[in-house]
C-alpha positions in Angstrom: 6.4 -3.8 48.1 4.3 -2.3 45.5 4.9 0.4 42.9 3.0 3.2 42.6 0.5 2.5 40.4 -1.9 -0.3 41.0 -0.3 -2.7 38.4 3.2 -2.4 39.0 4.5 -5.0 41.0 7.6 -3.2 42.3 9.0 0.6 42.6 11.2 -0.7 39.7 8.4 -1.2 37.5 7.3 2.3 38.9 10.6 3.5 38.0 10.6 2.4 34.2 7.3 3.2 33.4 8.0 7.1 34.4 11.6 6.8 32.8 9.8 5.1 29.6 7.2 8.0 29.5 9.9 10.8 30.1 12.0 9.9 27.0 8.9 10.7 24.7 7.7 13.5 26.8 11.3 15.1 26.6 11.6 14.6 23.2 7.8 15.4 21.9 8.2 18.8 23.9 11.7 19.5 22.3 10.5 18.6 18.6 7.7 21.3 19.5 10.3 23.8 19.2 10.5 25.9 15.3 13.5 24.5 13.7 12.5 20.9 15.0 9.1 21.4 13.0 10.4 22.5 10.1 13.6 20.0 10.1 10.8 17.0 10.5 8.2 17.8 8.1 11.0 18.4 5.5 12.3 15.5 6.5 8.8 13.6 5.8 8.4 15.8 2.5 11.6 14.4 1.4 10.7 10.6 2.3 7.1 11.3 0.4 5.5 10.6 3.5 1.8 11.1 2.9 0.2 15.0 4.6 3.8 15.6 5.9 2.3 18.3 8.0 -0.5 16.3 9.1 1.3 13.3 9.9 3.4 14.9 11.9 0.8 17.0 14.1 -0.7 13.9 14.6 1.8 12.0 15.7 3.0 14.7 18.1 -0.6 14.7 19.1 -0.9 10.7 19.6 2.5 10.7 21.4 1.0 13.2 23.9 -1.8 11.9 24.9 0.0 8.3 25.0 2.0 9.6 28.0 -0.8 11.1 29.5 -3.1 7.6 29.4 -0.1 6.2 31.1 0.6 8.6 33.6 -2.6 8.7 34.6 -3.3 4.7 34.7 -6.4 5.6 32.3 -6.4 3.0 30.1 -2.4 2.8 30.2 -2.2 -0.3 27.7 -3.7 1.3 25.1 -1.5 3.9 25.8 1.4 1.6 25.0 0.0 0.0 22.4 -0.1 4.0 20.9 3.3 4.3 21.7 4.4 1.3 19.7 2.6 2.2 16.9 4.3 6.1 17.0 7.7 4.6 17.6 7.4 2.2 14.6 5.9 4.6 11.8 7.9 7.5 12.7 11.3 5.1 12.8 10.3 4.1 9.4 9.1 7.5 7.8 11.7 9.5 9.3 14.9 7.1 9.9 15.2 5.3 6.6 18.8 5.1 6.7 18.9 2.6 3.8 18.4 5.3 1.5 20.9 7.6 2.6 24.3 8.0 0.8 26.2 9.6 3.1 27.9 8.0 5.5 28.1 9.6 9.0 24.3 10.7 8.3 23.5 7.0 6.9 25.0 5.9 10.5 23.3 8.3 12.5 20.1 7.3 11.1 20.8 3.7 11.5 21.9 3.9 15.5 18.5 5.6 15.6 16.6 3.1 14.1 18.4 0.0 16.4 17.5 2.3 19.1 14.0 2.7 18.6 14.2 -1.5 18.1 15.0 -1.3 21.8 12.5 1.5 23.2 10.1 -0.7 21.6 11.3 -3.5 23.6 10.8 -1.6 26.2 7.3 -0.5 25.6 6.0 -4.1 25.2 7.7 -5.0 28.9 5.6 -2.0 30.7 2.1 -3.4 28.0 3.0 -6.7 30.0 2.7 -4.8 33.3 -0.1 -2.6 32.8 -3.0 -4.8 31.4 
């Protein structure tokens, strides 16, 4: 049986593309909210990420419109490849636990960072599938 898009081969493949796609649409729409805005573009400020403001608009905006390429099967492995991309730069502008001294917050950081090691992993499984 086949999934529900034309390229996955099963409705497990169906299945972790929508799961894959719902982690960054749940946590794009939540980082949308005031205090999430102001907590990450301090957070880039402090990291001397260049345009802090700019980079992260844009990255909301790429993330966004990542999902939607996928959802709609519209060119879904460039899609990916977006999503790659935005997982990578904003682990390593915003997660850079290596220079934080304390260490719960140092921790934190670093679980994120493995994590985002794994969505990755993740990411290039469904590229596989949808070219």
């Amino acid at each position: 049986m086949h999934g529900l898009y034309p390229n996955d081969a099963s409705l497990l493949d169906t299945a972790g593309r929508l799961m894959i796609v719902s982690l960054f649409l749940i946590i794009g729409i939540r980082n949308l909210q005031k205090h999430h805005i102001e907590d990450h573009i301090k957070r880039l400020t402090h990291f001397k990420a260049p345009l802090p403001t700019f980079t992260f608009w844009f990255g909301e905006a790429m993330e966004f419109v990542a999902c939607a390429m996928i959802l709609l099967n519209w060119r879904a492995d460039i899609g990916v490849i977006l999503l790659i991309v935005f997982t990578v730069v904003s682990s390593l502008l915003l997660l850079r636990f290596w220079e934080v001294d304390v260490p719960p917050q140092r921790t934190g950081m670093q679980n994120g960072f493995v994590a985002n090691i794994a969505v990755v992993g993740g990411l290039l499984l469904l590229l596989q599938n949808v070219r």
